[in-house]
Backbone as numpy.savetxt, mean C-alpha at the origin, in Angstrom:
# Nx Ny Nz CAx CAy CAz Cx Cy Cz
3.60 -31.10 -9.38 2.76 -29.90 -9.38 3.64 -28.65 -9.38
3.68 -27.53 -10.35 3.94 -26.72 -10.42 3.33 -25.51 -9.22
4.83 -24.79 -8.73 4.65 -24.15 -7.60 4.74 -22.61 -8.18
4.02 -21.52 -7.77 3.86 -20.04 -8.28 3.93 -19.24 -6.84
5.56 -19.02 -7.04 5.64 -17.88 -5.36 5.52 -16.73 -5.74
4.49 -15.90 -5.43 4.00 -14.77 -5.40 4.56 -13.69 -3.74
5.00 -13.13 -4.38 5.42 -12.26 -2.79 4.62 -10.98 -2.15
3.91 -11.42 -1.36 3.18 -10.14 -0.46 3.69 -9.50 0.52
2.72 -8.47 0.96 3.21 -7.58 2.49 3.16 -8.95 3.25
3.60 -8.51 4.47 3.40 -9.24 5.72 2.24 -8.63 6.39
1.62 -7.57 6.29 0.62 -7.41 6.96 0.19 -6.01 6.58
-1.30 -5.34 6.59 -1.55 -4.28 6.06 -3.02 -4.66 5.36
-3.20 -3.40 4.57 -4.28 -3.32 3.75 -4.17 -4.36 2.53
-2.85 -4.08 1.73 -2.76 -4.27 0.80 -2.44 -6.39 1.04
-2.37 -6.70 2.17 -2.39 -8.35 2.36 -3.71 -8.58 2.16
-4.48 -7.52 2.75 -5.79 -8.31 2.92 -6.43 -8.11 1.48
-6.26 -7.17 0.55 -6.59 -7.16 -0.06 -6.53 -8.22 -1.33
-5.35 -8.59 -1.33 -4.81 -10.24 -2.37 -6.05 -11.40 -1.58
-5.59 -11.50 -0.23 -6.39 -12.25 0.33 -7.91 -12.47 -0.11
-8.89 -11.63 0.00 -9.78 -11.05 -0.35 -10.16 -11.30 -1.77
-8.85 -11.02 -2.20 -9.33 -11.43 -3.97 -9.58 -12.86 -4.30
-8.44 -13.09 -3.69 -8.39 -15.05 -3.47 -9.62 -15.86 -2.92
-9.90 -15.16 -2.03 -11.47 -15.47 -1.31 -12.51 -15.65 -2.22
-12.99 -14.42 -3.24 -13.49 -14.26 -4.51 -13.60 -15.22 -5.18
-12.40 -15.62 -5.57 -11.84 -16.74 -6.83 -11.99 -18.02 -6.12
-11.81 -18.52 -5.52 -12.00 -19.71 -4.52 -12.68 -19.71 -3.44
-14.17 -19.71 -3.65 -15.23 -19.41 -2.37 -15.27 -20.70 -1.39
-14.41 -21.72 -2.13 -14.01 -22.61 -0.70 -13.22 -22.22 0.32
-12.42 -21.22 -0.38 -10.84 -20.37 0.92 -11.02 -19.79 1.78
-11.44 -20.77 3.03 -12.00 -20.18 3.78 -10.51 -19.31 4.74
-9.92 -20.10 4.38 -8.37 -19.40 5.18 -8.33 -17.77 4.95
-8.50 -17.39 3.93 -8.35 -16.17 3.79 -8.83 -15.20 4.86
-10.11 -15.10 5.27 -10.53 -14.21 6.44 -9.84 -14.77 7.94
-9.83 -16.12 7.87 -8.87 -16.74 9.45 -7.52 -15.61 9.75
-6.99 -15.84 7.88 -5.61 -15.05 8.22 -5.43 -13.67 8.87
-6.85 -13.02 8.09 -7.13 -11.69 8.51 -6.99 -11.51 9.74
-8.32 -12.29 10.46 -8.72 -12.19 11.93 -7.28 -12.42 13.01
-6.92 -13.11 12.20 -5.31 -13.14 13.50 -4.34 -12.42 13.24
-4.49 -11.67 11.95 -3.53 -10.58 12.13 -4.00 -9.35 12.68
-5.29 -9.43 12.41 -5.56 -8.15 12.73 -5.83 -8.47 14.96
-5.84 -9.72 15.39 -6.23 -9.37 16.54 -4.31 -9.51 16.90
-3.35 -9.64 16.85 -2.35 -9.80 16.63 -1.47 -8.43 16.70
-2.22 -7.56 15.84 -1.96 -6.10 15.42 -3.04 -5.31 16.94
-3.96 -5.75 17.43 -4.54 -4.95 18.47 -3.84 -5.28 20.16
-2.87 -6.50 19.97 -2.27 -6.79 20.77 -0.89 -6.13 20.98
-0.38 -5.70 19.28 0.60 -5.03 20.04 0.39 -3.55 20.24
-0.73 -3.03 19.61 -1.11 -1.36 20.24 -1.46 -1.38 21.53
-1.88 -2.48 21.88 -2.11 -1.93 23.38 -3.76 -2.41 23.58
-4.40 -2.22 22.45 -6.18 -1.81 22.39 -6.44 -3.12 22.70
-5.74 -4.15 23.10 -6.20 -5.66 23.42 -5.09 -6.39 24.07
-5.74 -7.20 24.57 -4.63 -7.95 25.78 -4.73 -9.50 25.57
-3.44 -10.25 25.50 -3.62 -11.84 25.78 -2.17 -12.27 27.08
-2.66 -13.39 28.12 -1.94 -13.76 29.19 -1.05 -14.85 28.42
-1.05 -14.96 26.90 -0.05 -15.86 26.47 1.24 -15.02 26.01
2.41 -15.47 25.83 3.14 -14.85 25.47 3.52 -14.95 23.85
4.28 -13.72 23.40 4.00 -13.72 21.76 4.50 -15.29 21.37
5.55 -15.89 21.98 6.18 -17.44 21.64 4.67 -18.17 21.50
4.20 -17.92 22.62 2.85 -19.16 22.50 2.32 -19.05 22.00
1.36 -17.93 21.16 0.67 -17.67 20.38 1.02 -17.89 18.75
2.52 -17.84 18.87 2.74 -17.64 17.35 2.98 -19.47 17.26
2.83 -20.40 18.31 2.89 -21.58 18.55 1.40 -21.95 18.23
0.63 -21.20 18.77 -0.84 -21.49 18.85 -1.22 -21.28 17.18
-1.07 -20.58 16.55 -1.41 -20.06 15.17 -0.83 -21.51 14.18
-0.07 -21.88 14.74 1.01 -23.04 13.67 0.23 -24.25 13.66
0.32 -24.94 12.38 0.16 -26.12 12.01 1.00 -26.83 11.20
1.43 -27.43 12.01 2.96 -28.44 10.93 2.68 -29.54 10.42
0.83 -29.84 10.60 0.68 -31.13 9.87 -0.28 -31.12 8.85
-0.16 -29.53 8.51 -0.81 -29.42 7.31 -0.13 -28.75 6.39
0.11 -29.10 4.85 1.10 -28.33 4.13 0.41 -27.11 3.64
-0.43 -27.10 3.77 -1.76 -25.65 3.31 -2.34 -25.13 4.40
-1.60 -25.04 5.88 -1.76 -24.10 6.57 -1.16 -22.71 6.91
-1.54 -21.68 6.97 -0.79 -20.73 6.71 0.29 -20.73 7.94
1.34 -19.84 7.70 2.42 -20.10 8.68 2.78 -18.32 8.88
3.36 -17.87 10.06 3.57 -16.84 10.55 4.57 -16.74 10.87
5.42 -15.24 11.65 6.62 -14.99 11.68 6.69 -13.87 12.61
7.81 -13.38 13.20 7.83 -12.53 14.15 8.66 -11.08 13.82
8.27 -9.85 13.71 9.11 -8.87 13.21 8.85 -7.96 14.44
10.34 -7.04 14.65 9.80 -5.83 15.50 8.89 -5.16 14.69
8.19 -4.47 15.58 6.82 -3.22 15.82 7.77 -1.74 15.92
7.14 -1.10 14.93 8.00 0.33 15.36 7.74 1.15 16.81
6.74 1.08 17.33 6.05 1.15 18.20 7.43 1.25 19.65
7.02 2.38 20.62 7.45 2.16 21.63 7.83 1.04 22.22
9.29 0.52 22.62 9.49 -0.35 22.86 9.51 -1.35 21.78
9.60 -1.49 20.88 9.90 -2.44 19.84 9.83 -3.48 20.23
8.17 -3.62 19.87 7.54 -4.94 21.02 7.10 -5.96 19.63
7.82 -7.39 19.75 7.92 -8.19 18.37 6.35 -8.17 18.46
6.08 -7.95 17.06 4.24 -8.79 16.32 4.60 -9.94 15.25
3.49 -10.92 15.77 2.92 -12.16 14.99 2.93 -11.06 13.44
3.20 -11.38 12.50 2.85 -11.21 10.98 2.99 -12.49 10.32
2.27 -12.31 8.99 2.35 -13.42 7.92 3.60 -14.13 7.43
3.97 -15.13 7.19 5.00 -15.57 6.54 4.44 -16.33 5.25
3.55 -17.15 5.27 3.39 -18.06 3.89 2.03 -18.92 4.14
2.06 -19.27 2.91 0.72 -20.46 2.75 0.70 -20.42 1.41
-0.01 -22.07 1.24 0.21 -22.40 -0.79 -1.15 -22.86 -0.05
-1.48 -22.40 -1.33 -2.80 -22.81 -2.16 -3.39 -23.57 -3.14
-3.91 -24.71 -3.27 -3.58 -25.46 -4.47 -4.68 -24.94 -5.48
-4.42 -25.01 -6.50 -5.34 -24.42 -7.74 -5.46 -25.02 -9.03
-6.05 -24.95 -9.35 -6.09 -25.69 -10.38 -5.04 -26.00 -11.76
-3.97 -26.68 -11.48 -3.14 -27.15 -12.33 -1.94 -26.51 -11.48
-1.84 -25.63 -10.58 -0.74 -25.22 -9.67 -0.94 -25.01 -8.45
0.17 -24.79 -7.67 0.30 -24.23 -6.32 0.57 -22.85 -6.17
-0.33 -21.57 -5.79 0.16 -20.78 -5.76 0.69 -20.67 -4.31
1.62 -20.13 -3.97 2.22 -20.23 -2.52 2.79 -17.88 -2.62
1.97 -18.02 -1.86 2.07 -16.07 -1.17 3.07 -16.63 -0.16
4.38 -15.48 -0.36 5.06 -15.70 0.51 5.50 -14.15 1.33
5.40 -13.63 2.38 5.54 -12.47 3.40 6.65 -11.77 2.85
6.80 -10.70 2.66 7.98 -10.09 2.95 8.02 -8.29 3.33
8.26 -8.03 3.83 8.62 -6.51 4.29 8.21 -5.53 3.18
9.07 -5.61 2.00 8.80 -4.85 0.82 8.98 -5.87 -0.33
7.53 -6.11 -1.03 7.13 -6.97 -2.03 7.71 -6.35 -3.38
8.03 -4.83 -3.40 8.38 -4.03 -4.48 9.60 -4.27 -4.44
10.76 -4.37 -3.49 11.68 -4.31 -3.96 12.37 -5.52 -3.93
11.44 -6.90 -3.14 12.31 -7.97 -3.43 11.88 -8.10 -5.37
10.85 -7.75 -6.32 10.65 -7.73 -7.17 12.16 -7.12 -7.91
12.24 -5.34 -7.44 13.43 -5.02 -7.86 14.80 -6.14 -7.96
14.85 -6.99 -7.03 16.16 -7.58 -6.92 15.50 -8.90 -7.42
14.79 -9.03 -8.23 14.74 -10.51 -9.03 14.48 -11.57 -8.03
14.38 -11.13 -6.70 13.62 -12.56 -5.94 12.15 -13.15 -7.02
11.63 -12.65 -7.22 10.14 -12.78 -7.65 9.95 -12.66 -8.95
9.47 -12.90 -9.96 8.55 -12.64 -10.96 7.27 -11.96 -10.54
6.30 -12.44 -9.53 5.27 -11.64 -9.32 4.81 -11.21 -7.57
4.41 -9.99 -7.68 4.26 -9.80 -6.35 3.15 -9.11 -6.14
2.93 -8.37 -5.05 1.70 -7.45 -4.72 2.40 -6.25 -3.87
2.01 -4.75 -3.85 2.41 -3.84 -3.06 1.25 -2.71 -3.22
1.71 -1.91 -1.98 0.86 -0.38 -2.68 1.60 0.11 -3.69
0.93 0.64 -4.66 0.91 1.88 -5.46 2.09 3.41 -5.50
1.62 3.04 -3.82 2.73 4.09 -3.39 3.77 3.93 -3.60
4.24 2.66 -3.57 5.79 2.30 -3.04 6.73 2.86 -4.61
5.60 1.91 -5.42 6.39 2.60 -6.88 6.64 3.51 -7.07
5.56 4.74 -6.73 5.75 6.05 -6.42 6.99 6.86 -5.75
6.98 6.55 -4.58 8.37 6.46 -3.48 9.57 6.35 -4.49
9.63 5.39 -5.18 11.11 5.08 -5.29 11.58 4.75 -6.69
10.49 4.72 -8.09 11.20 4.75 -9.02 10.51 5.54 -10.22
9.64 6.02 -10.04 8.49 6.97 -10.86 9.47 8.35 -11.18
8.90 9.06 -12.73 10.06 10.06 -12.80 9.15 11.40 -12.61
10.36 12.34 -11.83 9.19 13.34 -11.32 9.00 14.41 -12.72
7.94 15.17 -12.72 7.72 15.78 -14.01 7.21 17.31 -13.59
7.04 17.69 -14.64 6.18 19.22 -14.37 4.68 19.03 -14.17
3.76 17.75 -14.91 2.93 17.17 -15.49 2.53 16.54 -13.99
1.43 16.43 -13.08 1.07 15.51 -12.55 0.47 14.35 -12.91
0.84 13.52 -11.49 0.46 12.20 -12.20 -0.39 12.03 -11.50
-1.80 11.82 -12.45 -2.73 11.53 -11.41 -3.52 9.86 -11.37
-3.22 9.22 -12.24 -3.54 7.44 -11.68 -2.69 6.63 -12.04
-3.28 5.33 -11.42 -2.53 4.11 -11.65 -2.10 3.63 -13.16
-3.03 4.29 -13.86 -2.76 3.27 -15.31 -1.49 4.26 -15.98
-1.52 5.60 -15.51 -0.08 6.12 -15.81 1.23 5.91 -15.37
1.70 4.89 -14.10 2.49 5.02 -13.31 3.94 4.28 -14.45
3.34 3.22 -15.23 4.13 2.53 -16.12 5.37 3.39 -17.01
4.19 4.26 -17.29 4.93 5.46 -18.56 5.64 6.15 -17.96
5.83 6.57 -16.89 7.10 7.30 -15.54 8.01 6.68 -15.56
8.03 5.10 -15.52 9.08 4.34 -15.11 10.05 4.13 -15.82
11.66 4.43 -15.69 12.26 4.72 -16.61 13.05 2.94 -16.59
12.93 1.96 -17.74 13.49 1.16 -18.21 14.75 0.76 -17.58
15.52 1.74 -17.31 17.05 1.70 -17.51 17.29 1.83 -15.59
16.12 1.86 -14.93 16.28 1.50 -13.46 15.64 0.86 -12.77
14.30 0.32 -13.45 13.97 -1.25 -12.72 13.04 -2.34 -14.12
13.21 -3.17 -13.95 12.67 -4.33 -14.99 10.86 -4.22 -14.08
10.63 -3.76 -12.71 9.48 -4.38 -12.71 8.05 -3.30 -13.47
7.13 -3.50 -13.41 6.09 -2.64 -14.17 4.79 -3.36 -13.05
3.63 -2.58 -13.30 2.50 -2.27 -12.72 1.57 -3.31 -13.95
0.69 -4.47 -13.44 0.45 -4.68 -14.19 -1.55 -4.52 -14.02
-2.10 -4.45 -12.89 -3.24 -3.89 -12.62 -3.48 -3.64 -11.36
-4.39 -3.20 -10.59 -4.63 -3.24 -9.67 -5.74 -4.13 -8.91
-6.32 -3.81 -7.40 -7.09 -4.54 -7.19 -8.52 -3.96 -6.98
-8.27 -2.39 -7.13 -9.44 -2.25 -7.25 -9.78 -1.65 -5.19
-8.85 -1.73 -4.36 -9.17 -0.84 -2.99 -8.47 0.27 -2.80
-9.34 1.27 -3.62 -8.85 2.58 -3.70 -8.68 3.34 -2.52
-7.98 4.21 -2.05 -7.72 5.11 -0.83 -7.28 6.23 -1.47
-8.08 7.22 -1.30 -7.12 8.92 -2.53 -6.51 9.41 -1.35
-4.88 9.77 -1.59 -4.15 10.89 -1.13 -4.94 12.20 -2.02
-5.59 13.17 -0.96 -6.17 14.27 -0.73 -6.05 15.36 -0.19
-5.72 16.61 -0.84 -5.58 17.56 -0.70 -6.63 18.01 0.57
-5.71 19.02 1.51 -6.70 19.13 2.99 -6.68 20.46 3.22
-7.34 21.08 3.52 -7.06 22.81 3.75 -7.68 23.51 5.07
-7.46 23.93 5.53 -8.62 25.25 6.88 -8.96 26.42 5.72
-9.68 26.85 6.36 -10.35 28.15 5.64 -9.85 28.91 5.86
-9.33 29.41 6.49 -8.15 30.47 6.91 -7.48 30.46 6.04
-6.59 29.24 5.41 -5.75 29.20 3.93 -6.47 29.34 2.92
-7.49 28.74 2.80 -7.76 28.54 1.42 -9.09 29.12 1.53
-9.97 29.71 2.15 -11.06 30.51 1.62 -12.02 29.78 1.30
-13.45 30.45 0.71 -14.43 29.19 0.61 -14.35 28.10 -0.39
-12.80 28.35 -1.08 -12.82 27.40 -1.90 -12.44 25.90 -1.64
-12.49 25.29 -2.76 -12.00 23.85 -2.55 -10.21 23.88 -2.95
-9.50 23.04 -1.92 -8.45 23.18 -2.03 -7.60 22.58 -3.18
-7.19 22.68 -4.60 -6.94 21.84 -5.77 -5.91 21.94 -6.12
-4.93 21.46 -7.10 -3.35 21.63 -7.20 -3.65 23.24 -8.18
-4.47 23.37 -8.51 -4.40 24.70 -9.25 -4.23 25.66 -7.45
-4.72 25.45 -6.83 -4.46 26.64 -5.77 -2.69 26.11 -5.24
-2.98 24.77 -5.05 -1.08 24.97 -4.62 -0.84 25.61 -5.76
-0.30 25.69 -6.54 0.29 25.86 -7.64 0.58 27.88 -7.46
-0.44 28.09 -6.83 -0.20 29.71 -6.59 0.35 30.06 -5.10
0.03 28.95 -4.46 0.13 29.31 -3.10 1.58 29.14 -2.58
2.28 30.15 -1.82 3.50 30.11 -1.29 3.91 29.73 0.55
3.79 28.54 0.65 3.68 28.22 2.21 4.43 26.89 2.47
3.62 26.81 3.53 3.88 25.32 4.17 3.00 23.93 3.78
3.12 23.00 3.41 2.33 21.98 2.61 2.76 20.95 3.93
1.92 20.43 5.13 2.34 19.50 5.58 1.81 18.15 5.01
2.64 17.17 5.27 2.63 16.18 4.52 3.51 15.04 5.88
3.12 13.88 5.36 4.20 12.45 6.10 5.79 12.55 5.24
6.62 12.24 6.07 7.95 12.49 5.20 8.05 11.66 4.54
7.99 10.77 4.63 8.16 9.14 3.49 7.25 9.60 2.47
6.15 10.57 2.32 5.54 10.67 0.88 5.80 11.98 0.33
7.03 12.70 0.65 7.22 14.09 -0.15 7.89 13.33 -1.30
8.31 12.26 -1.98 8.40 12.22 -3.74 7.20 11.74 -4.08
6.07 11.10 -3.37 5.16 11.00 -3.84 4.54 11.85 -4.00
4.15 12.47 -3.25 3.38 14.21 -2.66 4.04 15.19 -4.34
4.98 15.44 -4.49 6.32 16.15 -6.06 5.46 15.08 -7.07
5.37 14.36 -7.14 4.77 13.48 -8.45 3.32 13.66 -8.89
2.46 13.41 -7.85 0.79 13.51 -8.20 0.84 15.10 -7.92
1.14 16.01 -7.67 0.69 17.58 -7.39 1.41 18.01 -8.97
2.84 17.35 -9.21 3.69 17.66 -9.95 4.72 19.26 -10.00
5.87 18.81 -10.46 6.56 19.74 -9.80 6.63 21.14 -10.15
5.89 21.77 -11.13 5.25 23.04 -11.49 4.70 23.69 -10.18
3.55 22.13 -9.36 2.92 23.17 -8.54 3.72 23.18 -7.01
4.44 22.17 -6.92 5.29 22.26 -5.50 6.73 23.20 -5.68
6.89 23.55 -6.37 7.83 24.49 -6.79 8.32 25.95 -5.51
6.94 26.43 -5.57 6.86 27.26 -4.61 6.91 27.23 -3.03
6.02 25.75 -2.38 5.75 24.93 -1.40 7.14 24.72 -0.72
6.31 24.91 0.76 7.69 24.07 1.60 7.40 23.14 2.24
7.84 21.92 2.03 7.22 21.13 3.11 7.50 20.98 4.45
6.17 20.77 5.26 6.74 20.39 6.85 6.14 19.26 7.21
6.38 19.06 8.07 6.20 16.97 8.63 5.49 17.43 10.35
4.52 16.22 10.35 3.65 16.29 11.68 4.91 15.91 12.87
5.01 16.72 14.21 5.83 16.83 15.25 5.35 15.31 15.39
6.35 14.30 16.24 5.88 13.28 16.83 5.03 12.79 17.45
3.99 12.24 17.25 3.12 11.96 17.78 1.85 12.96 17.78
1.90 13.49 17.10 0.92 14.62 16.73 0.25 13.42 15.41
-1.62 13.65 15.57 -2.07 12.96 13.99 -1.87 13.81 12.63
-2.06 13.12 12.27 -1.63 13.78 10.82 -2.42 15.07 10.27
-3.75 14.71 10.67 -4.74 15.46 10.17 -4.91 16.70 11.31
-4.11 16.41 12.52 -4.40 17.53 13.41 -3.30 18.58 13.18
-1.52 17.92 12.49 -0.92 18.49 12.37 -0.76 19.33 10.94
-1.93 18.87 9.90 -2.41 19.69 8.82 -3.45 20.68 8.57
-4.35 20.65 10.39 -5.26 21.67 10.02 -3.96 23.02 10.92
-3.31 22.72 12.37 -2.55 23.89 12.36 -1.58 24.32 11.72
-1.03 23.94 10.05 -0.29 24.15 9.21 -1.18 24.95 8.26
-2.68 24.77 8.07 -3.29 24.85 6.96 -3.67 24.54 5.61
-2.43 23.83 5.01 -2.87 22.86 3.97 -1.80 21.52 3.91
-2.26 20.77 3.76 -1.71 19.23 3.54 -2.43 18.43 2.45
-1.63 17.27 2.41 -2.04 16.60 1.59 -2.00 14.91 2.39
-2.68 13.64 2.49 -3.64 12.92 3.78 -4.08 12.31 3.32
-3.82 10.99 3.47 -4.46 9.86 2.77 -6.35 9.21 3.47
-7.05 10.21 2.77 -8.14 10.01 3.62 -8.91 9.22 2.76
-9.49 8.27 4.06 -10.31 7.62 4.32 -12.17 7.78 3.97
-12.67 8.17 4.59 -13.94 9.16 4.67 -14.03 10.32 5.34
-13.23 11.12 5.42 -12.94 12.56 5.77 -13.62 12.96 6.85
-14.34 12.15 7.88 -14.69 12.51 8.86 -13.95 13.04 10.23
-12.62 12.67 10.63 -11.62 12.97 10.93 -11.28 14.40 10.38
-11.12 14.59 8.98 -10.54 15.81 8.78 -11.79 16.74 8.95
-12.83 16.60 8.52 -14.10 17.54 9.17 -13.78 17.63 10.56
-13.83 16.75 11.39 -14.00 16.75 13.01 -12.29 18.08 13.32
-11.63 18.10 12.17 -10.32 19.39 12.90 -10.74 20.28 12.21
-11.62 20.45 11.16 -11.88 22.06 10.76 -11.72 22.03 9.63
-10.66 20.64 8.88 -10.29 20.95 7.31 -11.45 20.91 6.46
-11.28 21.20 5.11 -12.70 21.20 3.97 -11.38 20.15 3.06
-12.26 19.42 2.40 -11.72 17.83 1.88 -12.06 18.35 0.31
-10.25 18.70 -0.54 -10.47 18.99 -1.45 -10.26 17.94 -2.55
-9.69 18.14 -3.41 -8.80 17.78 -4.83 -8.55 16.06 -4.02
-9.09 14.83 -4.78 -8.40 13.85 -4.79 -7.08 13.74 -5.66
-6.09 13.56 -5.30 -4.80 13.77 -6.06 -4.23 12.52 -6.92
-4.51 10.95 -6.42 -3.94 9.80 -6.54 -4.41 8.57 -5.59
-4.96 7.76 -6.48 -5.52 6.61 -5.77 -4.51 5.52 -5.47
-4.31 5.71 -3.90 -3.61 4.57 -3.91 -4.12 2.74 -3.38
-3.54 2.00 -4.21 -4.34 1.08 -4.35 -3.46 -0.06 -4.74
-3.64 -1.44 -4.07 -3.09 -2.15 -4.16 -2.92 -2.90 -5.46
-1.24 -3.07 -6.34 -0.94 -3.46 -7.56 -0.37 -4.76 -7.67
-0.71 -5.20 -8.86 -0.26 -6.66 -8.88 1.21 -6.04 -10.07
2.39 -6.47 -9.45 3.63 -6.31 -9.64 4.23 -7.58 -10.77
5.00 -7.29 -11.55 5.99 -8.83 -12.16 7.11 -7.48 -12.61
8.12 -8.75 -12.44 9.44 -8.11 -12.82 9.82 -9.16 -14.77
9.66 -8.12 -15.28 9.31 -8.99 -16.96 10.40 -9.73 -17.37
11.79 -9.58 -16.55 12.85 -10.37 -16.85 12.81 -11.61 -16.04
11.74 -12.02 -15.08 11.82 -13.22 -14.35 10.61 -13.60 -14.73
9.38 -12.84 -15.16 8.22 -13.57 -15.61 8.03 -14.66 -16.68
7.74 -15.99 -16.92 7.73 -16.75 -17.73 6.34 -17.41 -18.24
5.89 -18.37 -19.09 4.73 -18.45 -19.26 3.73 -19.38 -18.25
4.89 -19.90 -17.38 3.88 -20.63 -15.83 3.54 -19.97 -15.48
3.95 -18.23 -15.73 3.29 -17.20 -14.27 1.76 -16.73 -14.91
1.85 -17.21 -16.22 0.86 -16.98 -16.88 -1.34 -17.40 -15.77
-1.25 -18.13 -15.75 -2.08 -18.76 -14.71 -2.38 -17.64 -13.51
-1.26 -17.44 -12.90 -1.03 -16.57 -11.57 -1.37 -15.49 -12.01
-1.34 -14.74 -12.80 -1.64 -13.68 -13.31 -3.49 -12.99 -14.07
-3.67 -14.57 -14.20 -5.04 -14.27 -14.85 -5.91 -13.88 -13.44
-5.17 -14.79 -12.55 -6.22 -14.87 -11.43 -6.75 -13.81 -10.77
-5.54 -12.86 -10.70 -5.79 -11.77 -10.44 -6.31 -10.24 -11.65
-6.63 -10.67 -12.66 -7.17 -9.94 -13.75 -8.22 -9.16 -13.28
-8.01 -7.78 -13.54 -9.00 -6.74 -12.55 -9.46 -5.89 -13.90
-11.30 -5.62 -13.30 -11.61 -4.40 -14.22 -11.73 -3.26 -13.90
-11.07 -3.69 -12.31 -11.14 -1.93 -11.68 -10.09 -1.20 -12.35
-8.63 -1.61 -12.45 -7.76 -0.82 -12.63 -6.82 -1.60 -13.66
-7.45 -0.77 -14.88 -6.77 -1.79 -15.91 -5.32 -0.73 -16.83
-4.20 -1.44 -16.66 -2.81 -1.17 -16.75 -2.57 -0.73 -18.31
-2.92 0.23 -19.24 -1.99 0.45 -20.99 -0.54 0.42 -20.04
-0.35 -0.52 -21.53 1.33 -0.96 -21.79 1.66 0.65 -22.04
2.99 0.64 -21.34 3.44 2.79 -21.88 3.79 2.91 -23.55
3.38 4.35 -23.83 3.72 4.23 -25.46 4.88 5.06 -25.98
């Protein structure tokens, strides 16, 4: 039996979201939501918001099954979190399918074990491509099916090949004090001379979807520690905030402008390791939410 290692997050939106799809496609898989539920009670154990009298050894003992080859299996990583307190996350599980095994295997960053040829196919956010190999322009970039045509050849083999379809827009955020009764849009950055707070890990993303015509002027600043994001963008006045349902940013005062870039979980292959077995693996995940033109 032919085996198809596909490389995912270890834990996040974008796991559950493959998961989820898999669920879809195989309404016998029932594993898929199990995996969820223990990561996610796993993840409330190490914030604090939940308590267990076992210790992380026993639990990540308790989760294991060694006498099944199609049980999922887990792994232990530090938590950035105060005290760098280890969490249970995903490590693996195969799936048998019809004419193969697909086997999801955990890793930290699914994008860049792709970059380094571990993988032919993987899964990541949107973002990450963004982050680290997208070319910045005057031109914003505003979706997924453009991200391909950014990517310059000559610094990574992998490409975007669709998505899954769980959109989240990075969104422009403003107080009225900055921005007036209007709605806040890259045409107003684009005039405006200030402070743009933002998360630091997304100022090349933040330069890419606004594009660099309109951040030109902009300075960016980053939320003080431990300050939320959205509290440290309404006393800045404009940011940009990966919102959710904007109820949060209503509840500090902001008005919820300009969606800028959907970020959304992508099904990844690196085209110099992809071959025609991955062919299969690839259909499975065939999406009509977010469908990929080859760049021209």
């Amino acid at each position: 039996m032919t085996t198809i290692r596909v490389a995912v997050p270890r834990k996040g939106r974008p796991l559950y979201a493959v998961l989820r799809r898999l669920r879809e496609t195989r309404t016998d898989w029932s594993v898929a939501e199990r995996i969820i539920e223990t990561l996610d009670r796993e993840k409330a154990i190490t914030k604090g918001t939940s308590a267990s009298d076992r210790s992380v050894y026993d639990r990540l003992a308790a989760h294991s099954n060694a006498t099944d080859p199609t049980a999922p299996e887990y792994t232990l990583c530090r938590d950035a979190r105060d005290g760098l307190p280890r969490r249970i996350v995903f490590d693996s599980v195969t799936i048998p399918m019809d004419g193969f095994d697909l086997q999801l295997i955990g890793r930290e960053e699914p994008f860049r074990a792709l970059r380094k040829h571990e993988f032919a196919l993987g899964f990541d956010s949107a973002d990450l491509v963004l982050e680290e190999v997208v070319t910045l322009d005057a031109e914003p970039l505003r979706d997924v099916n453009a991200i391909n045509g950014r990517i310059d050849p000559h610094d990574t083999d992998v490409r975007v090949v669709n998505g899954l379809g769980d959109t989240v827009y990075h969104t422009l955020l403003g107080t009225t004090e900055t921005v007036g009764a209007q709605t806040p849009t890259r045409s107003f950055v684009e005039k405006y001379d200030g402070s743009l707070c933002i998360d630091p890990r997304y100022e090349r993303l933040v330069r890419a979807v606004l594009g660099t015509t309109a951040t030109q002027s902009v300075e960016f600043c980053y939320p003080d520690h431990g300050l939320d994001e959205e509290r440290a963008i309404a006393n800045t006045g404009l940011g940009v905030y990966l919102t959710v349902s904007g109820s949060t940013a209503r509840e500090n005062g902001l008005t919820i402008g300009e969606q800028l870039f959907p970020s959304e979980t992508v099904l990844l292959e690196n085209g110099s390791e992809r071959t025609s077995r991955h062919e299969s693996a690839v259909e499975l995940f065939a999406s009509s939410e977010t469908v990929i033109s080859p760049p021209t």
